[in-house]
C-alpha positions as CSV (number, residue, x, y, z in Angstrom):
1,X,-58.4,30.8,12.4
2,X,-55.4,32.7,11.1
3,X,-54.6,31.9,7.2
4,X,-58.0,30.6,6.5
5,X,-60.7,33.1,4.2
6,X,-64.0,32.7,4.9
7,X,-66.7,32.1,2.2
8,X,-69.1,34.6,4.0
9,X,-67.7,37.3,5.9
10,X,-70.8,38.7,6.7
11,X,-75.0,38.2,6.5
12,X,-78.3,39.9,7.2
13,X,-80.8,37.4,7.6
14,X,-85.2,38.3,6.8
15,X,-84.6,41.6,6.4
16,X,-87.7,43.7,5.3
17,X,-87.8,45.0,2.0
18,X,-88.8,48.5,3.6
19,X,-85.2,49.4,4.3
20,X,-85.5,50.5,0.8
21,X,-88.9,52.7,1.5
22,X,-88.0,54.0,5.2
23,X,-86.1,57.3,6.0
24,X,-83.7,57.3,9.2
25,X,-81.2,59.7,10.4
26,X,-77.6,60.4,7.9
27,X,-74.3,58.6,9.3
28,X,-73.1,62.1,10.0
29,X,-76.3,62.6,12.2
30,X,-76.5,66.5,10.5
31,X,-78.3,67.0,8.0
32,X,-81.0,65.9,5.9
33,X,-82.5,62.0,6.8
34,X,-81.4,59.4,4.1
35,X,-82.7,56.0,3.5
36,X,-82.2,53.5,5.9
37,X,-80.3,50.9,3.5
38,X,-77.9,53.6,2.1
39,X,-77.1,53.6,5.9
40,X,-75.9,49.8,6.1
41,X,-72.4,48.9,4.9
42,X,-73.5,45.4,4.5
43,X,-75.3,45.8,1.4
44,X,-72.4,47.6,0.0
45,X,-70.5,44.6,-0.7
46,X,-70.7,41.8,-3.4
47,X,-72.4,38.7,-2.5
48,X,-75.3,36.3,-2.7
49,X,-79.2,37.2,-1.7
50,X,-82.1,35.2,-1.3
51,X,-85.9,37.3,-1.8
52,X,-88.7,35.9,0.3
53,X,-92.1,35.6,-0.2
54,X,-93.9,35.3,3.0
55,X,-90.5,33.6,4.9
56,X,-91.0,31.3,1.5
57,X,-87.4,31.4,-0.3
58,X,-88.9,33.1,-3.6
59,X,-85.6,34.0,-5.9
60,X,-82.2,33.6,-5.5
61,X,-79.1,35.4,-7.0
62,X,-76.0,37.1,-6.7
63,X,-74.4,41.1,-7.4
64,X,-71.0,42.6,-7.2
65,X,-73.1,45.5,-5.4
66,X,-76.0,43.9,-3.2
67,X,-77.8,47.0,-2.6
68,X,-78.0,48.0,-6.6
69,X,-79.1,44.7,-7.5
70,X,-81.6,44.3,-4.4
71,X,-82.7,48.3,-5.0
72,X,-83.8,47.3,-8.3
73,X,-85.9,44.2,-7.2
74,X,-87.6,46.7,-4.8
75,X,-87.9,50.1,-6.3
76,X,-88.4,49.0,-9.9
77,X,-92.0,48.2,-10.9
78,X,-91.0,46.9,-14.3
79,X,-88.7,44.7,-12.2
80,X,-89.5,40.5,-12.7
81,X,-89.8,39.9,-9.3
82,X,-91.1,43.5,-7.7
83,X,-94.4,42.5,-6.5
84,X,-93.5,39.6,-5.4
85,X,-91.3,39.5,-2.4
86,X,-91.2,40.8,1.4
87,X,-88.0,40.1,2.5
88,X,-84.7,39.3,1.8
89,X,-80.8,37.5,3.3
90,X,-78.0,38.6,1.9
91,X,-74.5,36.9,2.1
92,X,-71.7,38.6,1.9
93,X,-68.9,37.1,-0.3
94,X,-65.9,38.5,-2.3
95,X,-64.3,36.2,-4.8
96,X,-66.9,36.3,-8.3
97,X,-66.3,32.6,-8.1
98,X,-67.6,32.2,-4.8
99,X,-70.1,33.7,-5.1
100,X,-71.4,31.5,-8.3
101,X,-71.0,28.4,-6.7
102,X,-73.1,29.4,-3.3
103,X,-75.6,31.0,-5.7
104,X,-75.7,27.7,-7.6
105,X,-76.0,25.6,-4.3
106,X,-78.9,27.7,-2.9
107,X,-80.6,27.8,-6.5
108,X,-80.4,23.7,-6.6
109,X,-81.1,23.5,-2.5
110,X,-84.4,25.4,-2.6
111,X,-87.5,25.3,-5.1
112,X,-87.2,29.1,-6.0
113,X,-88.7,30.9,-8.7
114,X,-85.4,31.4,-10.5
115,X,-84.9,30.2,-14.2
116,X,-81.3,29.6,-14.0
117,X,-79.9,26.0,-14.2
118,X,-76.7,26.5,-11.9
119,X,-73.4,25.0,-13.1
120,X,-73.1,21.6,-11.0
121,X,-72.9,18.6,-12.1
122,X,-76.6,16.4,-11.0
123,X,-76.0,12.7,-9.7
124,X,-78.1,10.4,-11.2
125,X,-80.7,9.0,-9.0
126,X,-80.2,5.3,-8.2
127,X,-83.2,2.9,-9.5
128,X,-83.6,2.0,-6.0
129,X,-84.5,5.9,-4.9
130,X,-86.6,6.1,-8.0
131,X,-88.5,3.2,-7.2
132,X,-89.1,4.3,-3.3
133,X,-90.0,7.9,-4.7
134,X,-92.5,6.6,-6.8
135,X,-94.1,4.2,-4.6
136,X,-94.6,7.2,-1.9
137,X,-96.0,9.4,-4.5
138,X,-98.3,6.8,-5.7
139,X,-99.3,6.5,-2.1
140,X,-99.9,9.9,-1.3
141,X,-101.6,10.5,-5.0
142,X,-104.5,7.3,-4.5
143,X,-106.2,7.7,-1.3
144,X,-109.0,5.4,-2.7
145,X,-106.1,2.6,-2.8
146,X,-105.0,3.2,1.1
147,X,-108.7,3.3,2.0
148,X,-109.5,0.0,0.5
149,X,-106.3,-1.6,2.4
150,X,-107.3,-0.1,5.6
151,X,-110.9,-1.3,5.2
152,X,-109.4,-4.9,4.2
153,X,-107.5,-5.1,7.4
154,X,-110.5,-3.6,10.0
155,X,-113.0,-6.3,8.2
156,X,-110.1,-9.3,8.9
157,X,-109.5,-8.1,12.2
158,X,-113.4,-7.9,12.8
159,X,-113.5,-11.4,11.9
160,X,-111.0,-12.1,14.5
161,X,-113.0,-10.7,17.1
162,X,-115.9,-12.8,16.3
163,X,-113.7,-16.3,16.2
164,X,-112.8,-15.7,19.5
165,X,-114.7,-17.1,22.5
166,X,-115.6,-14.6,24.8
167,X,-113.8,-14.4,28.3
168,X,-115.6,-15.5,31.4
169,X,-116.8,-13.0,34.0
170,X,-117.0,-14.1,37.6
171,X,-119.8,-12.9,39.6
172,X,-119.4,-10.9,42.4
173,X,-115.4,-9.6,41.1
């Protein structure tokens, strides 16, 4: 695709957090052994991240330097969201304004823990959604209601059964 920029040129997908925590061998491979995410050129870059709680998208947001932003979420006790995450994706993505709109889509597309309201405009649901969204919650909030329909239609069906003359069995077949 020749002329076209990507949105993403690059991702790490469920990485653990403990590439923050973990020592492994320098680039130079002399010397003393750094950590294992000052080792990765991917989180050098700007971009979008998503935290993970348990493979549960937890928190979602964005950093001109993904391994500053993401250090701080792991290394920082005082940190908002420190104890609470185990993984993390990261999306590489170089324009600022990029990088808000993704953010904004992945805030919107997944119930995160995030406080931010992202900057797109919300279609208003149509009265016939509504009406269907309602009528399955109200089905899935009153079991006692489904019950009493389901016993309604075993005790019709029972009386059925008991109209209905029984079959004849021939001897001997």
């Amino acid at each position: 695709m020749a002329g076209k920029t990507q949105i993403v040129t690059e991702y790490a997908r469920m990485w653990p957090r403990e590439v923050f925590y973990q020592l492994g061998p320098s680039t130079s491979g002399k010397g003393k052994n750094i950590l294992t995410v000052k080792g990765l050129e991917l989180v050098n870059e700007p971009g979008v991240y998503v935290l993970y709680r348990d493979g549960i998208p937890y928190y979602v947001g964005q950093a001109t330097k993904l391994r500053h932003r993401l250090w701080a979420h792991a290394c920082s006790p005082a940190a908002r969201y420190h104890n609470f995450w185990n993984h993390f994706s990261a999306f590489v993505i170089k324009e600022p304004h990029l990088r808000n709109q993704i953010e904004g889509v992945l805030i919107t597309a997944m119930p995160t823990a995030n406080g931010a309201k992202p900057r797109l405009k919300r279609a208003k649901i149509p009265d016939l959604v509504s009406r269907m969204s309602r009528d399955i919650y109200q089905h899935q909030a009153n079991p006692t209601m489904e019950f009493k329909k389901l016993t309604a239609r075993l005790k019709r069906m029972e009386q059925l059964l008991r109209k209905r003359k029984p079959r004849k069995v021939k001897a001997g077949g």
